[in-house]
RODO-2510 file (C-alpha; in nm, 4 decimals, decimal comma):
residues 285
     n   res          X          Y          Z
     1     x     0,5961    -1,0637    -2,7733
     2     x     0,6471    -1,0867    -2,4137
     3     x     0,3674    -1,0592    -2,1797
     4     x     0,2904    -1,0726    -1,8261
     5     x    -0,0740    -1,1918    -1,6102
     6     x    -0,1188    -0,9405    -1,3322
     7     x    -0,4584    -0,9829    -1,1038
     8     x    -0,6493    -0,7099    -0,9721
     9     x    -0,9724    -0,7151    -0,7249
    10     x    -1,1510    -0,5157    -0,9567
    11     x    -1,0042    -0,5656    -1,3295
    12     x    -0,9708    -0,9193    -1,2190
    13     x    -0,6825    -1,1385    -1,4456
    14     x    -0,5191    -0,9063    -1,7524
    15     x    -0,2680    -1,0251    -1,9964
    16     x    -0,0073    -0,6742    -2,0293
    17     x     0,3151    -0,6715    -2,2760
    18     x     0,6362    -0,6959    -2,1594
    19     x     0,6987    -0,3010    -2,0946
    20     x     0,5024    -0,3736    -1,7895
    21     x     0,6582    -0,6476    -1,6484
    22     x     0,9792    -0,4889    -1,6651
    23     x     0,8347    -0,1678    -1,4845
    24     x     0,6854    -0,3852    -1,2017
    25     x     1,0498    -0,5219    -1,1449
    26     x     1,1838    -0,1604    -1,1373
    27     x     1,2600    -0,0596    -0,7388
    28     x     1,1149     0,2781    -0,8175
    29     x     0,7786     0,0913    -0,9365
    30     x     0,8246    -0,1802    -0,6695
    31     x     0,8994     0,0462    -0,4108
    32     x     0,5213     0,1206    -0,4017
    33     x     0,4140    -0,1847    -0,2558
    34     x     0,5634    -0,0616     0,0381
    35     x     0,4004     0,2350     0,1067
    36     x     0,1030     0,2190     0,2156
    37     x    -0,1767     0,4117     0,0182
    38     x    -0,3791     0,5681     0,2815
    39     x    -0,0849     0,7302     0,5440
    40     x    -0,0428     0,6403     0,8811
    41     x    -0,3961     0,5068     0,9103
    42     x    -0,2823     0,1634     0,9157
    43     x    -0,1586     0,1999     1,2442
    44     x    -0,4971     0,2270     1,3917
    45     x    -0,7121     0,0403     1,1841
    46     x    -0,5072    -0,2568     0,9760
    47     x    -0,7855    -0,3476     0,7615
    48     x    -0,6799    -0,0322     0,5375
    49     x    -0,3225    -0,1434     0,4396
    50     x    -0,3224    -0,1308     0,1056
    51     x    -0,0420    -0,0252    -0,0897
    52     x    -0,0110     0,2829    -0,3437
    53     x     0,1453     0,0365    -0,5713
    54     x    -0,2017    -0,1427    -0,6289
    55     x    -0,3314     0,1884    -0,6643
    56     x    -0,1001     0,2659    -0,9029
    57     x    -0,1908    -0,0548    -1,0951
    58     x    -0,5800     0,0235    -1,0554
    59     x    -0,4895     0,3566    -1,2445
    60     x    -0,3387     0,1614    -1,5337
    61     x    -0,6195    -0,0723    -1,5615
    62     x    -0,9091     0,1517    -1,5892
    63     x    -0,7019     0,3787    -1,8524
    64     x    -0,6500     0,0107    -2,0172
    65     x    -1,0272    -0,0619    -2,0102
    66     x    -1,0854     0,2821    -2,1605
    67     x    -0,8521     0,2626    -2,4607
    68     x    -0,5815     0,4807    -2,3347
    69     x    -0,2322     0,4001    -2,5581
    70     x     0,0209     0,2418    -2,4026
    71     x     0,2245     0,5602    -2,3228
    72     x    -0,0845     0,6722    -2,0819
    73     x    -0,0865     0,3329    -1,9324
    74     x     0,2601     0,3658    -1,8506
    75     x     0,1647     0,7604    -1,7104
    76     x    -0,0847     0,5754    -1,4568
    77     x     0,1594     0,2763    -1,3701
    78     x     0,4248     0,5411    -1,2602
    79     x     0,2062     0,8864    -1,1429
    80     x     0,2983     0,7938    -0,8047
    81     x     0,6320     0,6833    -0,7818
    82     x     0,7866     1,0170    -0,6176
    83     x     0,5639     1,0047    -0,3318
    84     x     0,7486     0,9784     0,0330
    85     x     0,6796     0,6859     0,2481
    86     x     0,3714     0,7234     0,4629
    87     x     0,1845     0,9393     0,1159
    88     x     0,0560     1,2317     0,1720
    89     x     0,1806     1,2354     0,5387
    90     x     0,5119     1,3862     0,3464
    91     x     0,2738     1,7058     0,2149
    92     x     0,1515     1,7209     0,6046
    93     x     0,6070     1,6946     0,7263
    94     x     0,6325     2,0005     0,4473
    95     x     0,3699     2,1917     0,4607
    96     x     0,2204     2,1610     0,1601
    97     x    -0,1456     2,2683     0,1286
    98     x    -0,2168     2,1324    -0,1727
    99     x    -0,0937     1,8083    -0,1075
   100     x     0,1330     1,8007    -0,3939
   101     x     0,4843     1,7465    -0,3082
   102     x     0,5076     1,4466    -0,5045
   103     x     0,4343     1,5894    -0,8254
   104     x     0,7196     1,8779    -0,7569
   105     x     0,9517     1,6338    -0,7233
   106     x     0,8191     1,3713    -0,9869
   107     x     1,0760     1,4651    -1,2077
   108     x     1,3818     1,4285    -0,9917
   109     x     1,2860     1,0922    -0,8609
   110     x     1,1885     0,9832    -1,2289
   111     x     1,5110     1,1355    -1,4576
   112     x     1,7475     0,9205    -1,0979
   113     x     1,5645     0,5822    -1,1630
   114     x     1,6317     0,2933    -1,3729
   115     x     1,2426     0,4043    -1,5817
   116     x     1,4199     0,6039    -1,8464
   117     x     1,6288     0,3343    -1,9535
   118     x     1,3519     0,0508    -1,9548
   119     x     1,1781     0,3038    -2,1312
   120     x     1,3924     0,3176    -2,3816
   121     x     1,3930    -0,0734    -2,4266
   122     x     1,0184    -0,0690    -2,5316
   123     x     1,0893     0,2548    -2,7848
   124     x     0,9789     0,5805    -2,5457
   125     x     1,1995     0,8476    -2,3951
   126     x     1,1545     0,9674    -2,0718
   127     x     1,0448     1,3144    -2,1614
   128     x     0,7086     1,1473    -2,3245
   129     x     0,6251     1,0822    -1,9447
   130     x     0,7483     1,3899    -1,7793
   131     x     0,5579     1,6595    -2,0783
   132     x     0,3185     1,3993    -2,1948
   133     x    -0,0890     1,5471    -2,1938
   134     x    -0,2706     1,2324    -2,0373
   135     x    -0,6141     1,3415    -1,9830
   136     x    -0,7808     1,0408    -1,8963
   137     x    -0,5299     0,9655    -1,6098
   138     x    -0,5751     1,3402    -1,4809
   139     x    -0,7972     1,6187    -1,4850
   140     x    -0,8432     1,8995    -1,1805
   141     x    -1,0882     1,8917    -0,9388
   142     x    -1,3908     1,8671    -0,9491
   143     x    -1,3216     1,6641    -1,2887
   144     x    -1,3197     1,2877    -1,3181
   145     x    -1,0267     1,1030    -1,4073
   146     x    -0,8191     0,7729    -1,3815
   147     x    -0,6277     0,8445    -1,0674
   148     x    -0,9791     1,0099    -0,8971
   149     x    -1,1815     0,7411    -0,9520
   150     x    -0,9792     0,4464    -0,8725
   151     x    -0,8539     0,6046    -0,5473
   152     x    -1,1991     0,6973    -0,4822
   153     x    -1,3336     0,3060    -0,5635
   154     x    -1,0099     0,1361    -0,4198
   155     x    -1,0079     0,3376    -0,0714
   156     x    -1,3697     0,3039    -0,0346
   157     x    -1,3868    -0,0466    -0,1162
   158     x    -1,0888    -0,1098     0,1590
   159     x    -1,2549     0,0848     0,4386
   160     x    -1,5525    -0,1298     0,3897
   161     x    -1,8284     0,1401     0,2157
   162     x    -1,8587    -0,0188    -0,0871
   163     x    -1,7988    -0,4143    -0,2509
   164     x    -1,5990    -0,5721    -0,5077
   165     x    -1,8462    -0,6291    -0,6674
   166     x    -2,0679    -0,3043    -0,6448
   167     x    -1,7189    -0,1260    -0,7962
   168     x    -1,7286    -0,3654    -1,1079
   169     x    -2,0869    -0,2769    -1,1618
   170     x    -2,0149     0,0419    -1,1586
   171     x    -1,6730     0,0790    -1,3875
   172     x    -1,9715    -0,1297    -1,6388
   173     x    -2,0695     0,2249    -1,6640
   174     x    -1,8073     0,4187    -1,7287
   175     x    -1,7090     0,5552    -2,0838
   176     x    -1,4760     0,8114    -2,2312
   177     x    -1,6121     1,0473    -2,4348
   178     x    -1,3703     1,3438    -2,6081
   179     x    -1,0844     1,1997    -2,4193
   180     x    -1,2555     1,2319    -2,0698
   181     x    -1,4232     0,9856    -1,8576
   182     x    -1,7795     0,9839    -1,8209
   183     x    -2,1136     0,7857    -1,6658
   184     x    -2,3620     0,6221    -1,8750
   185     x    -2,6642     0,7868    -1,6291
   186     x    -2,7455     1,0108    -1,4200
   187     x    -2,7599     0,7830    -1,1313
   188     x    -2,4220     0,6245    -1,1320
   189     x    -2,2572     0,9819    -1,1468
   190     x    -2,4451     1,0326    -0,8361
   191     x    -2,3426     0,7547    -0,7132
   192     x    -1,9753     0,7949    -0,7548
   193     x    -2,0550     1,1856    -0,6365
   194     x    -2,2046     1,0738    -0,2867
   195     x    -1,9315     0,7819    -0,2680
   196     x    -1,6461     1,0644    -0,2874
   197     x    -1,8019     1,2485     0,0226
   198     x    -1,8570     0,9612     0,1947
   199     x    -1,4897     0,8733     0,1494
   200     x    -1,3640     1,2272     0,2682
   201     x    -1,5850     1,2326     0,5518
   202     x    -1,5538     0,8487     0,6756
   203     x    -1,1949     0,8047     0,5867
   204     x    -0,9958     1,0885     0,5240
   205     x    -1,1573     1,3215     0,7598
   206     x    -1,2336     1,0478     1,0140
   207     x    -1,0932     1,1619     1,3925
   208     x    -0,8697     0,8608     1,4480
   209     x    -0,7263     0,8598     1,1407
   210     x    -0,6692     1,2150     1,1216
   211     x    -0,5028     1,1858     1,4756
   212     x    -0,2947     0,9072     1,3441
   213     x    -0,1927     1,0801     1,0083
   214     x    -0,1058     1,4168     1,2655
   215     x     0,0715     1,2384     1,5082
   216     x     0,3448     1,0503     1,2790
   217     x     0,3262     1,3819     1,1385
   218     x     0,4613     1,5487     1,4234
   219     x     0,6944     1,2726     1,4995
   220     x     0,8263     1,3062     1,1706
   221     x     0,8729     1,6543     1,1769
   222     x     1,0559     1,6306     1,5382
   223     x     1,2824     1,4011     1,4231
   224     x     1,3948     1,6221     1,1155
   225     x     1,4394     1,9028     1,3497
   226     x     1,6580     1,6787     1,6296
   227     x     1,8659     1,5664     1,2727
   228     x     1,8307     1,2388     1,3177
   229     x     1,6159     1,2406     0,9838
   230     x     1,6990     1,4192     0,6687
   231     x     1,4523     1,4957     0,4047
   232     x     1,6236     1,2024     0,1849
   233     x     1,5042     0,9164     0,4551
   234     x     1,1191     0,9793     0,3497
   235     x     1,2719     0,8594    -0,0161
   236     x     1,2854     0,5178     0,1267
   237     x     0,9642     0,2863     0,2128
   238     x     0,7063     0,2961     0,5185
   239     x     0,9010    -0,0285     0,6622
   240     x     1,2377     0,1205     0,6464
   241     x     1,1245     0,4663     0,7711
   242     x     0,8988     0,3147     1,0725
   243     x     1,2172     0,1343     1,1523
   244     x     1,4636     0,4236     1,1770
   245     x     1,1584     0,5693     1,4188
   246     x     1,1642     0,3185     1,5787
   247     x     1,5573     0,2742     1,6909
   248     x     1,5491     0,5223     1,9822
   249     x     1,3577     0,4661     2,2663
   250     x     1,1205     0,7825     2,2250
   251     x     1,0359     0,6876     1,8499
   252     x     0,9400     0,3731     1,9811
   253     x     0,6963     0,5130     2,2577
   254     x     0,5567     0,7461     2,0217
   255     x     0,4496     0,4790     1,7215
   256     x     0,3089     0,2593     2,0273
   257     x     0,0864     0,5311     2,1992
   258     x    -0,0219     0,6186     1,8070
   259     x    -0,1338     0,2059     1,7903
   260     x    -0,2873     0,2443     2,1527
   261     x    -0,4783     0,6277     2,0565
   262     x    -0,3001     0,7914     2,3519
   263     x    -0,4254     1,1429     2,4200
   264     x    -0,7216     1,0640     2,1552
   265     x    -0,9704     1,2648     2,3648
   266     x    -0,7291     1,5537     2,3990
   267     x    -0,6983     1,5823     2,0540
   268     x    -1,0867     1,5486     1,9712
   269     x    -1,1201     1,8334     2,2425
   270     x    -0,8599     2,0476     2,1328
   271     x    -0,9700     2,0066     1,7473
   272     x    -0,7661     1,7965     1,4589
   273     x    -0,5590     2,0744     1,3587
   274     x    -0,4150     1,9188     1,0098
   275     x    -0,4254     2,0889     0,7064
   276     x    -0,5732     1,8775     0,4501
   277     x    -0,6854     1,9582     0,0703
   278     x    -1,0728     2,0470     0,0226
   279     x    -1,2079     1,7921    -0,2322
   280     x    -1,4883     1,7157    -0,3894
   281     x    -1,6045     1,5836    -0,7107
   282     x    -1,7907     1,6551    -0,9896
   283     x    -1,8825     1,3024    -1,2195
   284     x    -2,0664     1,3872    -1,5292
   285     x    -2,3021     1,2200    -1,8108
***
């Protein structure tokens, strides 16, 4: 059987079969690796540039480690492959509250890609995805799950709140019990609890990068209106999309003053104004 060594900060160096290797090569899977997990906040703070395809990877890991099948594994490696460049800044372009435009379209985007025929190499159909019940990957809020938590562990561990090696303590702990994911003690659920606010306040709900993820926003929405972007261009990666901004002279102001925080007071003083999903989270023993 084929297999294929993949590295991860967390899960550190895993052997995979060859269904995995051939998903990594697919552009819809690769295609991840340029988007970049957490929005537009790269543009103000590079040290948070990591890409949704690790987190995607992460996902499939820590259903791995839990003895999720294969098909599940899969589910995590490719829950996020119909979301626009710049994440969630797409929900913010449509105005979607729940932040949740990627899972309307998952379908779409998965049936048009090359996944249903690799799928079909390794023995699955495409439809095992798309109505497949994967509870450890997802549960609803408040509810811990495989997507939750890594996001939760990854994005903290990238804006600096937590370590490498605090995280891999902490997964020690983790256990699945009737199909969901739970905590060995009390403490590490509140742990994992306080880390989630701490994320939402520090990171998502932080001023700059709120003012970032608004302003490319706004940009983005501008541009759809003037036609010089369709709905089809946030389909393609952050690079591509940043560079179609960028090729008119008022595109290319506008992603510079976002770099340099112009107007950052007036929007601190005039209040963020973006819509953004309540979380919060709910770990149990």
């Amino acid at each position: 059987m084929t297999m294929i060594q993949i590295n991860d900060v967390f899960f550190g160096r895993t052997e995979l079969p060859g269904i995995f290797e051939d998903l990594l090569n697919s552009p819809a899977v690769n295609r991840l690796s340029r988007i970049h997990q957490n929005g537009a906040i790269f543009l103000v703070n590079p040290d948070i540039s990591h890409s949704r395809l690790e987190h995607s990877i992460g996902v499939m890991l820590l259903i791995r480690r839990l003895g999720g099948s294969e098909l599940e594994q899969v589910a995590g490696l490719l829950h996020d492959i119909s979301h626009t460049a710049f994440s969630h800044v797409g929900d913010y372009v449509f105005d979607n509250a729940e932040e949740n435009y990627h899972e309307q379209i998952f379908e779409t985007i998965l049936r048009s890609s090359d996944i249903p025929e690799i799928l079909s190499w390794h023995g699955y159909h495409v439809d095992e995805i798309i109505n497949g019940e994967f509870n450890i990957l997802e549960q609803p809020l408040p509810g811990l799950c495989a997507d939750r938590l890594d996001y939760t562990l990854r994005d903290s561990y990238h804006a600096g709140l937590v370590t490498a090696a605090t995280v891999r303590d902490f997964l020690n702990h983790t256990k699945l019990e009737n199909g969901v994911i739970q905590l060995s003690s009390y403490e590490k659920a509140k742990w994992i609890n306080e880390l989630y606010k701490k994320l939402i306040a520090e990171v998502f709900n932080f001023p700059l990068y709120v003012y970032a993820n608004r302003k490319l926003t706004e940009l983005i929405k501008s541009e759809l209106e003037a036609n010089r972007l369709t709905a089809k261009d946030l389909q393609q990666d952050d690079t591509s999309l940043l560079n179609k901004l960028r090729s008119t002279a008022s595109g290319y102001e506008a992603i510079r003053s976002i770099k340099l925080h112009k107007d950052l007071d007036v929007f601190m003083r005039k209040g963020m104004g973006l819509k953004m999903k309540n979380r919060q989270l709910n770990a149990l023993i």
